[in-house]
matplotlib code that plots the C-alpha trace (Angstrom):
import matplotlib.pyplot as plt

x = [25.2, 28.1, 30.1, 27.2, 26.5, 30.2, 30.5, 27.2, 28.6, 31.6, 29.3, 26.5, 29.5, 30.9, 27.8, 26.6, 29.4, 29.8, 26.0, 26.5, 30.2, 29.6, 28.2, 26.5, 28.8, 28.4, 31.3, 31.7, 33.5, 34.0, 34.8, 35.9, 33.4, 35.6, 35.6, 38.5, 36.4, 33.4, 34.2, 32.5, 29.1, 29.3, 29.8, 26.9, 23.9, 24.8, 24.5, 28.1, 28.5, 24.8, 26.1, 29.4, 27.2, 28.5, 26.9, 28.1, 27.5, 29.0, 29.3, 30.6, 31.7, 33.2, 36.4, 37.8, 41.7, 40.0, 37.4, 39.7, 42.0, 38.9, 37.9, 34.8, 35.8, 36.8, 37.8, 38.0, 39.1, 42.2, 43.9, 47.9, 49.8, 46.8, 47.6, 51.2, 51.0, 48.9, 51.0, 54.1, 51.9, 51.1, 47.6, 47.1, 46.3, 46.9, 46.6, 45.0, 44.8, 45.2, 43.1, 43.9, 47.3, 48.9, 46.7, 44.2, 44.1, 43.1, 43.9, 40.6, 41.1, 38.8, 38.0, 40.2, 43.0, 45.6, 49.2, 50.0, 52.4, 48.5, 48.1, 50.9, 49.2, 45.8, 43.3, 43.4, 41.5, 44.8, 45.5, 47.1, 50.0, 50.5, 54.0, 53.2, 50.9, 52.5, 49.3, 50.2, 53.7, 53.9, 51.1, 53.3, 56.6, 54.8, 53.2, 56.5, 54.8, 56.1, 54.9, 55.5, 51.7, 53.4, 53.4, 49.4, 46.1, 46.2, 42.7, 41.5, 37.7, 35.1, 34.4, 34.7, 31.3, 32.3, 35.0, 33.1, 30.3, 33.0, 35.1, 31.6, 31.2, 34.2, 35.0, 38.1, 40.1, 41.1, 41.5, 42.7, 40.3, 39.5, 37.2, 33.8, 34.3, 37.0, 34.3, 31.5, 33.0, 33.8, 30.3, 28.5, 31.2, 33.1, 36.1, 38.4, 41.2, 44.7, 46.7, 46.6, 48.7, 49.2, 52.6, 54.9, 57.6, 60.2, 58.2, 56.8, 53.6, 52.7, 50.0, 46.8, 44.8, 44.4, 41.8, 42.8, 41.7, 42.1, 45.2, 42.8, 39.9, 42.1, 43.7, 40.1, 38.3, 40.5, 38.1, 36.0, 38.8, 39.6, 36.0, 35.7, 39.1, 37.1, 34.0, 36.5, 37.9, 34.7, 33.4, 36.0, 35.4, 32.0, 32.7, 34.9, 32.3, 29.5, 30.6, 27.6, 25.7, 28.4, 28.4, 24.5, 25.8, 27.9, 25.7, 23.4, 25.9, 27.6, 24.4, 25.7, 24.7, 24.7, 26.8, 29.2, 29.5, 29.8, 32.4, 34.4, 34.0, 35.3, 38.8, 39.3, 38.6, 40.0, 40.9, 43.8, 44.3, 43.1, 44.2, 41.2, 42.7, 43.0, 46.4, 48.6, 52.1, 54.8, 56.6, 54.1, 54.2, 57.7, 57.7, 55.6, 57.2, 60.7, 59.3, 57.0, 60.5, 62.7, 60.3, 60.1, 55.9, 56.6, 59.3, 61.9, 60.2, 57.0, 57.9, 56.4, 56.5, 54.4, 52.2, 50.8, 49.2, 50.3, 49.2, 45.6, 45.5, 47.0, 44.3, 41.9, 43.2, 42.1, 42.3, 45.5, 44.2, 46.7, 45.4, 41.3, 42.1, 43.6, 40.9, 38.0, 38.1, 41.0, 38.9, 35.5, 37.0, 40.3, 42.9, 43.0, 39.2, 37.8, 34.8, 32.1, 33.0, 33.4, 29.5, 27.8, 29.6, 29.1, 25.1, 25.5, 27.1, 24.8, 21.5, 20.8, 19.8]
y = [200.3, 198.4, 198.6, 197.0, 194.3, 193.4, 193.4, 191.5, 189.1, 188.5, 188.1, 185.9, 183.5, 182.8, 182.9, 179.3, 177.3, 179.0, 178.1, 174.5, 174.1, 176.0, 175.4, 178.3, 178.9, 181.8, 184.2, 187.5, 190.1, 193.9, 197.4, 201.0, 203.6, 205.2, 205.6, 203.2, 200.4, 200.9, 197.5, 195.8, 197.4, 197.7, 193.7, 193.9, 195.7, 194.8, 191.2, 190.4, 188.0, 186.0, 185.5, 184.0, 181.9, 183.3, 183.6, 187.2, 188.7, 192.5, 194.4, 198.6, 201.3, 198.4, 197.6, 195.1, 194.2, 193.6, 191.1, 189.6, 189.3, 187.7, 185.4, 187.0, 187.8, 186.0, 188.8, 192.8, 195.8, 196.8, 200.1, 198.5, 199.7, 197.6, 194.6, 195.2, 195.8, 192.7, 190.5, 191.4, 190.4, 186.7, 187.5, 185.4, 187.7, 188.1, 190.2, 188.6, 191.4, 195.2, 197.9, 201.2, 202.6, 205.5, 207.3, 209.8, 210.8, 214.7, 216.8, 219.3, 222.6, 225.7, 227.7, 230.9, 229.1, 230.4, 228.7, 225.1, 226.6, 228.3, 225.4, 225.0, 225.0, 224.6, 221.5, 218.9, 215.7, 214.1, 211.7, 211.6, 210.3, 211.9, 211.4, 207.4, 207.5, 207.4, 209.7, 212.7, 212.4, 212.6, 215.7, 217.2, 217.3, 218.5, 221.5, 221.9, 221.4, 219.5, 216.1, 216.0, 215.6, 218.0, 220.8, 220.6, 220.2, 216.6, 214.8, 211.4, 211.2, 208.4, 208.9, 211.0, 212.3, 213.4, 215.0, 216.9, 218.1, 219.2, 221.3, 222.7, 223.4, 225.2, 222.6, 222.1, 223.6, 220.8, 216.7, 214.1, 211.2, 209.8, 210.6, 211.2, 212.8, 215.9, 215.9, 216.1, 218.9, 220.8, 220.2, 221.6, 224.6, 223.0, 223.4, 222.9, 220.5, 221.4, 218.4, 215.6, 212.4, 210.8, 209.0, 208.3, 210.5, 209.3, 209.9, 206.3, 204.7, 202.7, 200.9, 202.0, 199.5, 196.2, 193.1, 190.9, 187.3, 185.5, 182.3, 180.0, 180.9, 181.0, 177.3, 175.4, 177.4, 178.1, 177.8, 180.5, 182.7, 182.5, 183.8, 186.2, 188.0, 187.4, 189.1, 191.9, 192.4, 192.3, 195.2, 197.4, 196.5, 197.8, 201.2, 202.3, 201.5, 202.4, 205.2, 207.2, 203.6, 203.1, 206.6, 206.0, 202.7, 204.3, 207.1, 204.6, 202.6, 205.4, 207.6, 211.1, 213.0, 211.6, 214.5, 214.0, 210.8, 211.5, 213.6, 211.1, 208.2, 210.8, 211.7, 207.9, 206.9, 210.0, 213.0, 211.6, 208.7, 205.0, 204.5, 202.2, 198.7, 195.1, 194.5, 192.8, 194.6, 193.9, 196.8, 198.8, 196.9, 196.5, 200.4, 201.0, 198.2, 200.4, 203.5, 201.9, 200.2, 203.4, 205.6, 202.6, 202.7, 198.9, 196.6, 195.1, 191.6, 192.5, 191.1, 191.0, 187.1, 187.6, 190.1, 188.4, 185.2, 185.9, 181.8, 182.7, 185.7, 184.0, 181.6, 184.4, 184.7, 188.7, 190.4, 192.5, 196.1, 198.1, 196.2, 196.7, 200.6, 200.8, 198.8, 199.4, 202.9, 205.5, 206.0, 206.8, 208.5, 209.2, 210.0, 213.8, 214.2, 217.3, 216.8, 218.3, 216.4, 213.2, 213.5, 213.8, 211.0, 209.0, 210.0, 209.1, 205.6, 204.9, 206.4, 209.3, 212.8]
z = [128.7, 127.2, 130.4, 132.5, 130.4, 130.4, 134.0, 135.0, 132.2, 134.2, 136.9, 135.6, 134.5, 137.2, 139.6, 137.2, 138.7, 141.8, 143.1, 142.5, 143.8, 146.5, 150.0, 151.8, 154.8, 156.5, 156.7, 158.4, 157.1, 158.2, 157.0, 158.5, 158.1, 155.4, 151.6, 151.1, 151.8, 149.7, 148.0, 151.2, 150.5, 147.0, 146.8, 149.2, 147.7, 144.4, 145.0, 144.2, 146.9, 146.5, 142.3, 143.7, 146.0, 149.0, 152.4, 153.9, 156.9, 156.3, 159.4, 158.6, 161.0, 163.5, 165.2, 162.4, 163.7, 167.1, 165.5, 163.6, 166.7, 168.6, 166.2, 165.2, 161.7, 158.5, 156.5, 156.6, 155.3, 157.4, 157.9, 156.6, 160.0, 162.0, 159.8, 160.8, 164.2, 164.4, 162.9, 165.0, 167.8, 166.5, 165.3, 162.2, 159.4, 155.9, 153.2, 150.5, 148.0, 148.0, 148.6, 148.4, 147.3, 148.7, 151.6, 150.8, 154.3, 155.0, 157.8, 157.8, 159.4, 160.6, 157.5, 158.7, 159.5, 156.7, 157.3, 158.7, 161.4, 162.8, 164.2, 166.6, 169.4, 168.7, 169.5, 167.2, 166.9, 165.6, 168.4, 171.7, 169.9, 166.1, 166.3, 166.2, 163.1, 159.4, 157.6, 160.0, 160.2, 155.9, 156.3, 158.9, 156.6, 154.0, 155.5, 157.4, 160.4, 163.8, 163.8, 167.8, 169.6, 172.4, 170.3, 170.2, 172.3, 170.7, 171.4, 170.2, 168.4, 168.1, 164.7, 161.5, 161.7, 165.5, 164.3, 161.6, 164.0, 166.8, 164.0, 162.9, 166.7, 167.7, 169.8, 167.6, 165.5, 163.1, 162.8, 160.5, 158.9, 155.5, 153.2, 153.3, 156.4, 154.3, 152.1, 154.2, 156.6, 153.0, 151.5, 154.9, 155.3, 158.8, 157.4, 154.3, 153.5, 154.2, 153.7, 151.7, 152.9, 149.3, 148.3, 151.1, 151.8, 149.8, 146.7, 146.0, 146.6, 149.7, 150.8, 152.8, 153.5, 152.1, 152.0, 155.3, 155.7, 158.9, 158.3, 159.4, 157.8, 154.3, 155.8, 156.6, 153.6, 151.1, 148.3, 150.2, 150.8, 147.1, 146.2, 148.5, 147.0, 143.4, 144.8, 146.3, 143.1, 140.9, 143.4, 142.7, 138.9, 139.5, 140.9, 138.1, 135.6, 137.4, 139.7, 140.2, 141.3, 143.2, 144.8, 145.7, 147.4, 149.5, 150.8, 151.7, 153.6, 155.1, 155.7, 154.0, 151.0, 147.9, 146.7, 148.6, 148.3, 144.8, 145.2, 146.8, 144.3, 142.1, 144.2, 144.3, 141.0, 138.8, 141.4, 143.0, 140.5, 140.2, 144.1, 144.6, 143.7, 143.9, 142.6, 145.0, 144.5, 146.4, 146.1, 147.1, 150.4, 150.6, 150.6, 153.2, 155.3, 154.9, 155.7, 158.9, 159.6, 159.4, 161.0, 164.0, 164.1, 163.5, 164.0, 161.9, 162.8, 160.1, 156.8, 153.5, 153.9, 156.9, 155.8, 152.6, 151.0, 147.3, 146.7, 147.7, 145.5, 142.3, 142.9, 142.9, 139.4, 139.0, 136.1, 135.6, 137.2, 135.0, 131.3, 133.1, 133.7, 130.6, 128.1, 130.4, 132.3, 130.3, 127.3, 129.6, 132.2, 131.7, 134.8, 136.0, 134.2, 135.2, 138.1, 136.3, 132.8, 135.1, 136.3, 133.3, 131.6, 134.9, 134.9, 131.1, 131.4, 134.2, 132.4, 134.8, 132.8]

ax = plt.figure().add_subplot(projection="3d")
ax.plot(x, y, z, "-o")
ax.set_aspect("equal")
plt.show()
């Protein structure tokens, strides 16, 4: 109870001025159909964006660089190499606070398979072109692997849930997504998790996807932009105090079960640490721009400079994350928290039996 009348607080206070200074614009903003952008809904259904007196239009599941690249979108969650790969070829965007840390993508693989080097020659839904994506080529080396798409029947997928009901299927024998989709083929028995793409190679932590604003969105409305990165951070706020609302959020948003949605609120709030984040560090980027650079997926042109607006998101003014995690979430749910403790003090904190 304590922890929800200290968020919607922070909320109710700013929500006062925000009405009356504000204009109802509308802006569009998208997200992937994966885990690491639960903030979108989140700020959606819990009416995060109508107390900042904002006007969103949130689109999920949809093709967010190439929206942004048409015009059709203010803001969206990006996958990091898209925002990259978009800015080396003049799109204007920006990266107007962080997202996720690190990568949490999962390379899901039949249930009999035993050893990585099984798959050598088998079909994977992994791309026509592994060797060009970062989250395989870190899987790869660690499960001492090839990373080289000739050494597989490499196809690409429309979506995680395809990719799910084709492993379930036969019709594959493994593939590589984000959560809830590992989760989901787990949870249903389609297959099991074999890799994990985490920190990058070198040991340190990168960058997965981040909160993107469009330059001239952030240059005709900057006091927009500047809410919209408030609203993104008071979102994640919300799921680490109220995960198992949160969780129910997402199922909704995502259409899967509640359980395993659950499950992965869990993995990215206390599983796999507090990778879920809106602290802008640069370097965290700065890593992931040298191993994108050494690696060549993107070239030497991309920049940190380029690649971020750390003026609009010190306007923002955001709460430290580290001090929040600390004061706010370590003494309820502390890091490494075992999943069954973790969901009856979540159903506790949120009044659920």
């Amino acid at each position: 109870m304590l922890l929800g009348r200290r968020l919607k607080g922070i909320i109710l206070g700013v929500s006062l001025v925000s009405a009356l200074a504000m204009g109802k614009d509308k802006i569009n903003l998208g997200y992937y159909n994966c885990d690491h952008m639960t903030a979108a809904p989140v700020a959606q259904y819990t009416g995060i964006f109508d107390q900042l007196g904002l006007d969103v239009n949130v689109s999920g599941n949809g093709n967010v660089p190439q929206a942004m690249i048409a015009g059709r979108m203010d803001a969206g969650y990006v996958g990091i190499n898209n925002v990259f790969r978009s800015v080396h070829k003049g799109v204007p965007l920006v990266i107007g606070a962080n997202n996720h840390k690190g990568g949490s993508y999962y390379l899901v693989v039949r249930n009999d398979i035993k050893d990585p080097k099984d798959l050598i020659g088998k079909k994977l839904a992994i791309g026509t072109h592994p060797e060009d994506n970062t989250g395989w080529t870190q899987m790869a080396a660690a499960l001492g692997i090839p990373r080289e798409g000739k050494n597989y029947q490499t196809i690409d997928i429309g979506s995680g849930i395809d990719a799910v009901m084709a492993l379930k299927r036969g019709m594959i024998d493994g593939f590589t997504e984000c959560d809830p989709w590992a989760s989901y083929a787990e949870f249903i028995g389609a297959g099991k998790i074999m890799g994990t793409e985490k920190k990058l190679l070198n040991d340190k932590w990168g960058i997965c996807c981040a909160f993107t604003l469009d330059k001239k969105f952030v240059e005709e409305k900057p006091e927009l932009a500047v809410k919209l990165i408030q609203a993104h951070g008071m979102a994640i706020e919300y799921i680490y105090l109220h995960p198992l609302k949160s969780a129910k959020i997402f199922a909704k948003a995502y259409k899967i079960p509640e359980e395993v949605a659950i499950m992965t609120i869990y993995k990215k709030t206390v599983g796999e640490g507090r990778t879920l984040t809106w602290d802008l560090n640069p370097q965290e980027i700065q890593n992931e721009l040298d191993f994108v650079h050494e690696y060549k997926f993107v070239p030497e042109d991309v920049t940190y400079e380029k690649v971020t607006n750390e003026e609009i998101y010190k306007k923002a003014n955001l709460k430290d994350f580290n001090k929040f995690i600390k004061e706010n979430i370590d003494p309820v749910f502390p890091e490494g928290m075992a999943y069954d403790q973790w969901l009856q003090k979540a159903k506790e904190v949120d009044g659920e039996k």
